[in-house]
C-alpha positions as CSV (number, residue, x, y, z in Angstrom):
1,X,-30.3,-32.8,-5.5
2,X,-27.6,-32.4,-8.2
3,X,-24.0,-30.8,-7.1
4,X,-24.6,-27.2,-7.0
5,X,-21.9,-24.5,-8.5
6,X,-21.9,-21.3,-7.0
7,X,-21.1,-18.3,-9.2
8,X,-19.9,-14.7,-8.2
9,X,-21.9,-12.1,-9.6
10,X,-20.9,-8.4,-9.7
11,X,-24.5,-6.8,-9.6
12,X,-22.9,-3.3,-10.2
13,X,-21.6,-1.9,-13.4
14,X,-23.9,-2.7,-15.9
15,X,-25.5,0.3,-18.7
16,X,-29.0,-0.8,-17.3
17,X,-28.2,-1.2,-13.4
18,X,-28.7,-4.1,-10.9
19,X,-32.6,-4.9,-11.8
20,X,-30.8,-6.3,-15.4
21,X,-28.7,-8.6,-14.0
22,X,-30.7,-9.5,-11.5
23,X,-33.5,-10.4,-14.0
24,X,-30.8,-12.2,-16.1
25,X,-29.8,-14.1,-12.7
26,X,-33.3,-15.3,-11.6
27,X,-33.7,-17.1,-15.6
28,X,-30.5,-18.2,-15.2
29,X,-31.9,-20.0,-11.7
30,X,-34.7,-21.5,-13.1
31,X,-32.8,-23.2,-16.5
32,X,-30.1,-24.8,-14.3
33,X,-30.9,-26.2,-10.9
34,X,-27.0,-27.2,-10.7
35,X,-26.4,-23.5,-10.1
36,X,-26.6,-21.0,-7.4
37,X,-25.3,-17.6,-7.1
38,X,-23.0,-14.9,-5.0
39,X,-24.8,-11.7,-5.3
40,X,-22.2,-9.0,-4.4
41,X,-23.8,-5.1,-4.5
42,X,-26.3,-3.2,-2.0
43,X,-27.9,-5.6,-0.1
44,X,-31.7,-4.1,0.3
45,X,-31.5,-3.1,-3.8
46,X,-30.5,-7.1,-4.1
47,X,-33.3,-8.4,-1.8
48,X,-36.0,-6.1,-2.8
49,X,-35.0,-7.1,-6.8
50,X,-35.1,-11.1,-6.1
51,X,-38.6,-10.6,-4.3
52,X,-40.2,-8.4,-6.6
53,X,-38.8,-11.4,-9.5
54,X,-39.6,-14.3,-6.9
55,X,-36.1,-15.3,-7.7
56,X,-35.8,-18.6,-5.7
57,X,-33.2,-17.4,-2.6
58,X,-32.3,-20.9,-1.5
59,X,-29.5,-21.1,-4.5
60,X,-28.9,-17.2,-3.7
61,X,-26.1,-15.7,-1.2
62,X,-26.0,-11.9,-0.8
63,X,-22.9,-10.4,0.5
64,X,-22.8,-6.5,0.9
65,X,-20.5,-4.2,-0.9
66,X,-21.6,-0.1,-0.7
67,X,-18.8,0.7,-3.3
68,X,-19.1,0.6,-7.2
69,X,-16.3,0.8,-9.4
70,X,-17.1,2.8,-12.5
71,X,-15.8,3.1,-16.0
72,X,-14.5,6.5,-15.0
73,X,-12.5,4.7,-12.5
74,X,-8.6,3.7,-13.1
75,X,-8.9,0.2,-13.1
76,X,-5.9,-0.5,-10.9
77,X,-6.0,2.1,-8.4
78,X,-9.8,1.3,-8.3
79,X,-9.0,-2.2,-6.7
80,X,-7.1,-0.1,-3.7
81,X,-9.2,2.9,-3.6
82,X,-12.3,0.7,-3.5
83,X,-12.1,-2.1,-1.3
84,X,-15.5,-2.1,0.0
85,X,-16.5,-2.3,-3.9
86,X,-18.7,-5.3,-5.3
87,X,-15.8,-5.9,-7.9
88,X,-13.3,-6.5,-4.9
89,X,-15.3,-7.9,-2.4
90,X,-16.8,-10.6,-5.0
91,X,-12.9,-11.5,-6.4
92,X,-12.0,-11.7,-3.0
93,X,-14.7,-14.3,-1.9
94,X,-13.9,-16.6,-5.2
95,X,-9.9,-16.5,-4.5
96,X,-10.3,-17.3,-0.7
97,X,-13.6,-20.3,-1.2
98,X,-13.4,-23.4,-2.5
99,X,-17.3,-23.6,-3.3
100,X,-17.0,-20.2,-5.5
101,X,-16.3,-21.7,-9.0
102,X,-16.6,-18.2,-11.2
103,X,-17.1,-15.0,-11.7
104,X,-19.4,-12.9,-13.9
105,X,-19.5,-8.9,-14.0
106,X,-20.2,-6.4,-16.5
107,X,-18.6,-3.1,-15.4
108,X,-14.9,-1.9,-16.0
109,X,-13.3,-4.2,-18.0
110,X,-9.9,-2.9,-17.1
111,X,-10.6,-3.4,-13.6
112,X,-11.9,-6.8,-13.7
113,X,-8.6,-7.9,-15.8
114,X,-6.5,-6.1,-13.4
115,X,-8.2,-7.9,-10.7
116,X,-7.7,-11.7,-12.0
117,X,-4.2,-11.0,-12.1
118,X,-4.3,-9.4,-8.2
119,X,-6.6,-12.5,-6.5
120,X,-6.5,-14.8,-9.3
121,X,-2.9,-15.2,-10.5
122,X,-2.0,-19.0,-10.4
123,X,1.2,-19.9,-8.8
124,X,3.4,-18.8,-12.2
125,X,1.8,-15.2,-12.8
126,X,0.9,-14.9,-16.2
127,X,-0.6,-11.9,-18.5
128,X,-4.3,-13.0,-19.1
129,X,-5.7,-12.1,-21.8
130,X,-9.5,-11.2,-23.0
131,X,-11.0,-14.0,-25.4
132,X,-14.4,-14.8,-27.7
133,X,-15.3,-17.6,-28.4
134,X,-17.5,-17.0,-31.9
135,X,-19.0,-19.2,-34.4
136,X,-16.9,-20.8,-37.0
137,X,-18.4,-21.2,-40.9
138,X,-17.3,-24.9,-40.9
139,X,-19.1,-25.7,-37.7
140,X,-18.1,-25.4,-33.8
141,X,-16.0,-22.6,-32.5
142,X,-13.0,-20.2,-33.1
143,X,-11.5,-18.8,-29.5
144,X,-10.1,-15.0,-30.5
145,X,-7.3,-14.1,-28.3
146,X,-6.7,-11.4,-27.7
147,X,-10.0,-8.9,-28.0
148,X,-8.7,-5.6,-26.0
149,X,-6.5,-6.6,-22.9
150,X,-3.3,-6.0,-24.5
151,X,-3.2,-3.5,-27.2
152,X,0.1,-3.3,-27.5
153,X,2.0,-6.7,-27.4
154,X,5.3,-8.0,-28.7
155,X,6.2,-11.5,-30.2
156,X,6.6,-13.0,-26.4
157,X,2.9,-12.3,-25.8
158,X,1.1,-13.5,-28.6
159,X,3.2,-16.7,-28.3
160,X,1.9,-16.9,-24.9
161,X,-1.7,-15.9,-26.3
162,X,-1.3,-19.6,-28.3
163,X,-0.7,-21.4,-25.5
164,X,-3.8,-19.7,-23.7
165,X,-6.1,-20.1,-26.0
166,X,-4.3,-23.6,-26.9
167,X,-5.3,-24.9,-22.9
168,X,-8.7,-22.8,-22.7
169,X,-10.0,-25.0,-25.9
170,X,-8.7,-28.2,-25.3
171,X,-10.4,-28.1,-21.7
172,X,-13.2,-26.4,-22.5
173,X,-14.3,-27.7,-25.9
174,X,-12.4,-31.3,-25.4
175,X,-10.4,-30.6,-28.8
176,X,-7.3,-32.9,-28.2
177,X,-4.8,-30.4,-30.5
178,X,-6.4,-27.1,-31.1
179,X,-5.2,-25.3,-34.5
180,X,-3.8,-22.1,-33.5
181,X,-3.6,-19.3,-36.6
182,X,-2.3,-16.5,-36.4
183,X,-4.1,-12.8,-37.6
184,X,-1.6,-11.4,-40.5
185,X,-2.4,-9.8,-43.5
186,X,-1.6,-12.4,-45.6
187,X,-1.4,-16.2,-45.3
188,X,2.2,-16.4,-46.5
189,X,5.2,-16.8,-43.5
190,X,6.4,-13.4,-44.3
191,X,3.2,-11.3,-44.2
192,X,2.6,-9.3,-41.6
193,X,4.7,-6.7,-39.5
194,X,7.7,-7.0,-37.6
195,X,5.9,-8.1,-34.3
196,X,3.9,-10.5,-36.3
197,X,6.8,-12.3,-38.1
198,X,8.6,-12.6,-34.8
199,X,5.5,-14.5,-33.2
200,X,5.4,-17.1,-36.3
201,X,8.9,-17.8,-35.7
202,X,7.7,-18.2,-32.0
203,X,4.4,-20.2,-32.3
204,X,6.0,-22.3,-34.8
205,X,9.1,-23.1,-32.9
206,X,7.0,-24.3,-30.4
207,X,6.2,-28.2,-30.5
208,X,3.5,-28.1,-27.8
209,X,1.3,-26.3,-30.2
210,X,-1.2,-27.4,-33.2
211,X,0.5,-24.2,-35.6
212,X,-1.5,-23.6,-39.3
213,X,0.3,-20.4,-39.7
214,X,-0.8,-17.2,-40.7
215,X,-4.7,-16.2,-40.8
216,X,-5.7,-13.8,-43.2
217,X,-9.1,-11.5,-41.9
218,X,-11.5,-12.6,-44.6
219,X,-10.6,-16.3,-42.9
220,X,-10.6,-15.3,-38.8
221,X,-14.0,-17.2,-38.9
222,X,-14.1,-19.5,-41.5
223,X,-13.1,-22.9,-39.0
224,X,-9.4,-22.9,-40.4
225,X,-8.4,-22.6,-36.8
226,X,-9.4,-23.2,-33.3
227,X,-7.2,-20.4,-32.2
228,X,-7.0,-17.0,-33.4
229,X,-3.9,-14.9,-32.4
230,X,-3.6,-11.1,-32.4
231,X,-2.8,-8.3,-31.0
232,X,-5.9,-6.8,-28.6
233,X,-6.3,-4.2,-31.2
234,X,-6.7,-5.7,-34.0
235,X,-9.0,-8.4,-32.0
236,X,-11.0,-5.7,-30.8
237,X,-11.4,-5.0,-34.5
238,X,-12.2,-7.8,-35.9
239,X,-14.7,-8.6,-32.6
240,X,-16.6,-5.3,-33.6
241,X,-16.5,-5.4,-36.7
242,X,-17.8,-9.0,-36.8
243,X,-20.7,-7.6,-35.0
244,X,-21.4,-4.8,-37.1
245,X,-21.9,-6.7,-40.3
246,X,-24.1,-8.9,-38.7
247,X,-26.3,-6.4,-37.3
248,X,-26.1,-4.4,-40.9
249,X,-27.0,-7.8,-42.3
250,X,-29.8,-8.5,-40.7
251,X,-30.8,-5.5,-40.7
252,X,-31.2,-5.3,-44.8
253,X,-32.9,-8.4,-44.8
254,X,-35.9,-6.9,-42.5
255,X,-35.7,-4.0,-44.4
256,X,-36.2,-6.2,-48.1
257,X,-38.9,-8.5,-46.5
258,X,-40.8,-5.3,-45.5
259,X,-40.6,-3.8,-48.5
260,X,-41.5,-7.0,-50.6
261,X,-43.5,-9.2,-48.6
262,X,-41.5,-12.0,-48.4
263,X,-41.9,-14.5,-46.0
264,X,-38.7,-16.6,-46.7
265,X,-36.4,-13.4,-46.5
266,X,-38.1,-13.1,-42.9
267,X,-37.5,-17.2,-42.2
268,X,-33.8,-16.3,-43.6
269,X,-33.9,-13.6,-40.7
270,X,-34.6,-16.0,-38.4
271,X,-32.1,-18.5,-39.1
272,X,-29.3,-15.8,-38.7
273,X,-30.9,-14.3,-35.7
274,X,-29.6,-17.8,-34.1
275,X,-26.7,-17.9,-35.9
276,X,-24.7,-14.7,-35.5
277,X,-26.5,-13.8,-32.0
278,X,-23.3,-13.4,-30.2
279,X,-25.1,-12.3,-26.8
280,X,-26.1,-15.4,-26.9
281,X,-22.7,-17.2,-26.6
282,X,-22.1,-15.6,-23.3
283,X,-19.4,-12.7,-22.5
284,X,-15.6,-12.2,-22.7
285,X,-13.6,-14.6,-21.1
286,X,-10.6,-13.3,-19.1
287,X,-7.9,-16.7,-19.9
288,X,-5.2,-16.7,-17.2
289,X,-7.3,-16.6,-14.2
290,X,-7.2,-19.7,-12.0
291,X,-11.0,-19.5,-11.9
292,X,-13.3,-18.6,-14.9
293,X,-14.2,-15.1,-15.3
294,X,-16.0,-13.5,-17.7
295,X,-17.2,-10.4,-18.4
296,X,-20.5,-9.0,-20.0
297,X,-21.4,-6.0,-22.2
298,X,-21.9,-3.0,-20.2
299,X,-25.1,-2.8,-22.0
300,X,-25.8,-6.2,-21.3
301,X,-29.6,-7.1,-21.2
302,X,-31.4,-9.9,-19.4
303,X,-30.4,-12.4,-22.0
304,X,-26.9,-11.6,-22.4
305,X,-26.8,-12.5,-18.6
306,X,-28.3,-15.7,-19.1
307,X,-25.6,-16.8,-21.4
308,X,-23.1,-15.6,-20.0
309,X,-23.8,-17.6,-16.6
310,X,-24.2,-20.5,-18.3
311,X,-21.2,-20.1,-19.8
312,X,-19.5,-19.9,-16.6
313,X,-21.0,-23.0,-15.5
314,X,-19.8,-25.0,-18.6
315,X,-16.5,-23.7,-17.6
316,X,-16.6,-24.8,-14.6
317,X,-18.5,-28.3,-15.2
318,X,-15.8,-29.0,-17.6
319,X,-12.9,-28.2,-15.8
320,X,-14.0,-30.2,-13.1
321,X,-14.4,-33.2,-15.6
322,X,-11.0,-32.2,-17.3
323,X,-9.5,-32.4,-13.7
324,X,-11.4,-35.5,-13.1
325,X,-9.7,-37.2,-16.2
326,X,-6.2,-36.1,-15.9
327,X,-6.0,-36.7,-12.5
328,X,-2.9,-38.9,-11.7
């Protein structure tokens, strides 16, 4: 039998309840038989879900947690306030055991931020930050850091947003020197605001990282970088509004093939269904953690689940492999 790795889940939190992730868990299960699970949440909701599924149990570990930490909750005094919580009990598991490799939820984001940098700090505590990883135009991927961590961030930050998103692509994605733009309003070196300008001088200054210099919007997915720096606001932006064209997109072209009868609008549909699906590339990634943690939609469906396990397994596959090969 092939090396299993064992991945927290958070079965609490979601829009749709347990009995979604769950369902997403059991797929999961049956596409990789390198992977087995943590299910943290109410123990007799847990059991009763995986038998009504038939979700194979011998790749499945169920550890109770009564408490729920909800998006009404504040997301650090939630951690302290709620230690019996699946959020805390399943972060606490991965920091103290060395077969727990990840860590998937989909409740407060806040709270799951604030708790990578309480059980998952590495030695040299460091602000994470909240990436996607979305499709580029020219091919392959474009990591956006950050997407709604930090909102509010000065020039030190986004410099160490580079260098983030610099490691989290080169070990995950094998790119030797990842290009690292940064989000401005123009391509020039003096675009952008005062913050921004002080962050070129920053991420230019620095000779560890690939620099292309300033990104303008209309480019943050074209392939010109590997790395797309900004603020979390203006992440968060460009993350939903990404989304939202896509959907209006597709959307149209349903609408015209309807109305007209066309079969290749409807074969277009298709083709972009796979293309801009971005549940399908898994969740947010929380970069700073010494384990990989990511976290899924709140109104995350079976399939979003899915992807964002396996996600979490490439992470950990290839960090073990990036380990392997640097070793000294």
């Amino acid at each position: 039998m092939s090396e299993l790795y064992k991945i927290v889940v958070d079965t609490k939190g979601a829009d749709k309840g347990p009995a979604v992730i769950i369902g997403g868990v059991k797929t999961a299960l049956d596409m990789h038989k390198s992977l087995s699970v943590l299910l943290s949440g109410d123990t007799e909701v847990i059991r009763a879900e995986c038998e009504r599924l038939g979700v194979d149990t011998s790749r499945v570990e169920i550890v109770e947690a009564p408490e729920e930490v909800t998006n009404y909750d504040s997301p650090a005094a939630a951690l302290f306030e709620k230690p019996n919580s699946s959020l805390v009990i399943g972060m606490t598991a991965l920091r103290d055991r060395e077969d727990l490799c990840g860590f998937v939820g989909a409740g407060n984001t806040g709270a799951l931020i604030a708790g990578s940098m309480r059980f998952l700090a590495g030695r040299v505590r460091v602000r994470p930050a909240l990436a996607a990883v979305l499709p580029a135009e020219a091919g392959g991927f474009t990591c956006l850091v950050d997407t709604g961590a930090t909102v509010d961030c000065d020039a030190g930050t986004l410099h160490h947003f580079a260098r983030l998103g610099t490691d989290f692509m080169r070990e995950m994605y094998g790119i030797e020197s990842p290009r690292v733009g940064l989000l401005s309003n123009g391509a020039e070196e003096t675009k952008g605001n005062k913050t921004v300008k002080e962050a070129h001088a920053k991420i230019k200054a620095d000779g560890s990282l690939n620099f292309i210099g300033n990104v303008e919007g209309n480019k943050a997915l074209s392939g010109a970088c590997d790395v797309l720096v900004c603020d979390g606001f203006a992440g968060n932006q460009v993350l939903k509004v990404t989304e939202g064209t896509a959907r209006r997109m597709l959307t149209d072209i349903v609408k015209y093939a309807k109305r007209t009868g066309s079969e290749e609008a409807m074969k277009l549909f298709g083709y972009l269904m796979q293309t801009y699906d971005i549940a399908s590339l898994g969740g947010g990634i929380i970069l700073g953690a010494v384990k990989p943690v990511v976290k899924a939609h709140g109104a995350c469906d079976e399939k979003a689940i899915v992807s964002t396990l396996s996600m979490v397994l490439n992470m950990a596959q290839s960090k073990r492999i990036y380990d392997e090969n640097h070793a000294e």
